[in-house]
C-alpha positions as CSV (number, residue, x, y, z in Angstrom):
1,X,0.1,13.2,-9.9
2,X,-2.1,15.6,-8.6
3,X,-3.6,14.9,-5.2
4,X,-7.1,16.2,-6.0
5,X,-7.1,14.1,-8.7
6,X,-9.9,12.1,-9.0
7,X,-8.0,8.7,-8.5
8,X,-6.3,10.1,-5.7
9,X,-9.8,10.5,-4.2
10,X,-11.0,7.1,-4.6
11,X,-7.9,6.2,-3.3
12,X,-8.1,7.5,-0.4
13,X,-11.5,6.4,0.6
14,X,-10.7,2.6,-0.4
15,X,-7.8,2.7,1.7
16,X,-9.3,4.9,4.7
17,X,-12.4,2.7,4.4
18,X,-12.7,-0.5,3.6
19,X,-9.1,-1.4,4.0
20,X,-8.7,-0.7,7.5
21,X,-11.6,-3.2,7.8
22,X,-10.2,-6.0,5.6
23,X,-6.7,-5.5,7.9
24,X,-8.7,-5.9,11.1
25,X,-9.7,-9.4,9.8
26,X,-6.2,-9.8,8.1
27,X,-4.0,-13.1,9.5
28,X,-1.4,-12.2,8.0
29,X,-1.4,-8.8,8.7
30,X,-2.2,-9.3,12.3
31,X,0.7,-11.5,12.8
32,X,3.2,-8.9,11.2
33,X,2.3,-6.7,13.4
34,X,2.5,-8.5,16.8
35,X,5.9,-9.6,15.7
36,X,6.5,-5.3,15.3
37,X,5.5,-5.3,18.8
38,X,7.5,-7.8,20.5
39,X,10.6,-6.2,18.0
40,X,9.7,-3.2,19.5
41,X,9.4,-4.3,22.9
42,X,13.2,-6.1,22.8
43,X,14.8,-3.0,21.1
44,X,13.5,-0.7,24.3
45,X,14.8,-3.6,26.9
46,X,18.3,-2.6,25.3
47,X,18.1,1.2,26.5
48,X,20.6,2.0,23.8
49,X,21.4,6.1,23.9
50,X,18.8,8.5,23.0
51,X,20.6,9.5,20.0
52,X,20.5,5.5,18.5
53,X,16.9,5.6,19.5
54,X,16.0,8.7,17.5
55,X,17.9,7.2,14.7
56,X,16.7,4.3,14.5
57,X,13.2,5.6,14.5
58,X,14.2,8.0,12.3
59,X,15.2,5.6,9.7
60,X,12.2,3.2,10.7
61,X,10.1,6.4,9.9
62,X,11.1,6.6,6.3
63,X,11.4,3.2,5.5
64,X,7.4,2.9,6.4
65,X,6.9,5.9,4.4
66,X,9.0,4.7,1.0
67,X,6.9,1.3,1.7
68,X,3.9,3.5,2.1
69,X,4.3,5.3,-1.1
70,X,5.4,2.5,-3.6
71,X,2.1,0.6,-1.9
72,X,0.4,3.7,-3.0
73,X,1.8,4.1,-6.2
74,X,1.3,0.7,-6.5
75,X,-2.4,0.7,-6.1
76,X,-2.7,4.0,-8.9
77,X,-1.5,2.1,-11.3
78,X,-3.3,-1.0,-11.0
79,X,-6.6,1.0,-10.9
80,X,-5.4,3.1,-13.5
81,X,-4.7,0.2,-15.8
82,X,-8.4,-1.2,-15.1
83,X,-10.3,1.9,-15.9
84,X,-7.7,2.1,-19.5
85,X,-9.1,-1.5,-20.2
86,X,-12.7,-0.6,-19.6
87,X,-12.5,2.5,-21.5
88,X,-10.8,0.9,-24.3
89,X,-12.3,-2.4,-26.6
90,X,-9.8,-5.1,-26.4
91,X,-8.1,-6.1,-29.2
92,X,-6.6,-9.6,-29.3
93,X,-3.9,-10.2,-31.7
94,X,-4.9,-13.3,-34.2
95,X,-8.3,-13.5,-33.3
96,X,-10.7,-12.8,-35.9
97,X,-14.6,-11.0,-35.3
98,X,-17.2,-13.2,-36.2
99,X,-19.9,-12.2,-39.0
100,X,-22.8,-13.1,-39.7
C-alpha cells in the first residue's frame, strides 16, 4: 500500500496523536511495560557476552517491529472496512424494504 496514501495519512496522525495519549492513561499498557523494564533490568544483571546481548536485541528489535506492522496492518483494514460500509448501502439478506 502506498505510504502517501490517504489512509496511511490518517493513520499516522491517530496513532502519533491521540494514541500516545490514550496509552499514557492505559492500565494495561502501563503495566506491560513496567514488567519490560524489570525483564529488562534482570537480563542486564546476567552480563551475558556482548555478542548474546546484541542478539538478543537484535531479535527483540524485529519481533516489536513484526508486532508493529501486523498492529498496523491491522488498524488499515479495520478503517478500511468502515469507510467500504459507509460508502456502500447495506444490504441485509431476507429483509424486505418497506413501501408505502
Amino acid at each position: 500500500m502506498d505510504k502517501d496514501c490517504v489512509l496511511y495519512l490518517l493513520m499516522d496522525m491517530r496513532v502519533n496523536g491521540v494514541l500516545d495519549r490514550i496509552l499514557e492513561k492505559d492500565e494495561e499498557y502501563q503495566e506491560i511495560t513496567r514488567k519490560s523494564g524489570e525483564y529488562l533490568d534482570r537480563l542486564e544483571a546476567m552480563e551475558l557476552p556482548k555478542e548474546a546481548r546484541e542478539l538478543i536485541d537484535l531479535l527483540s528489535c524485529e519481533q516489536n517491529a513484526l508486532v508493529a506492522r501486523y498492529g498496523a496492518l491491522a488498524y488499515l483494514l479495520g478503517f478500511s472496512d468502515c469507510v467500504e460500509l459507509m460508502a456502500k448501502p447495506l444490504h441485509f439478506a431476507g429483509i424486505q424494504k418497506k413501501t408505502s
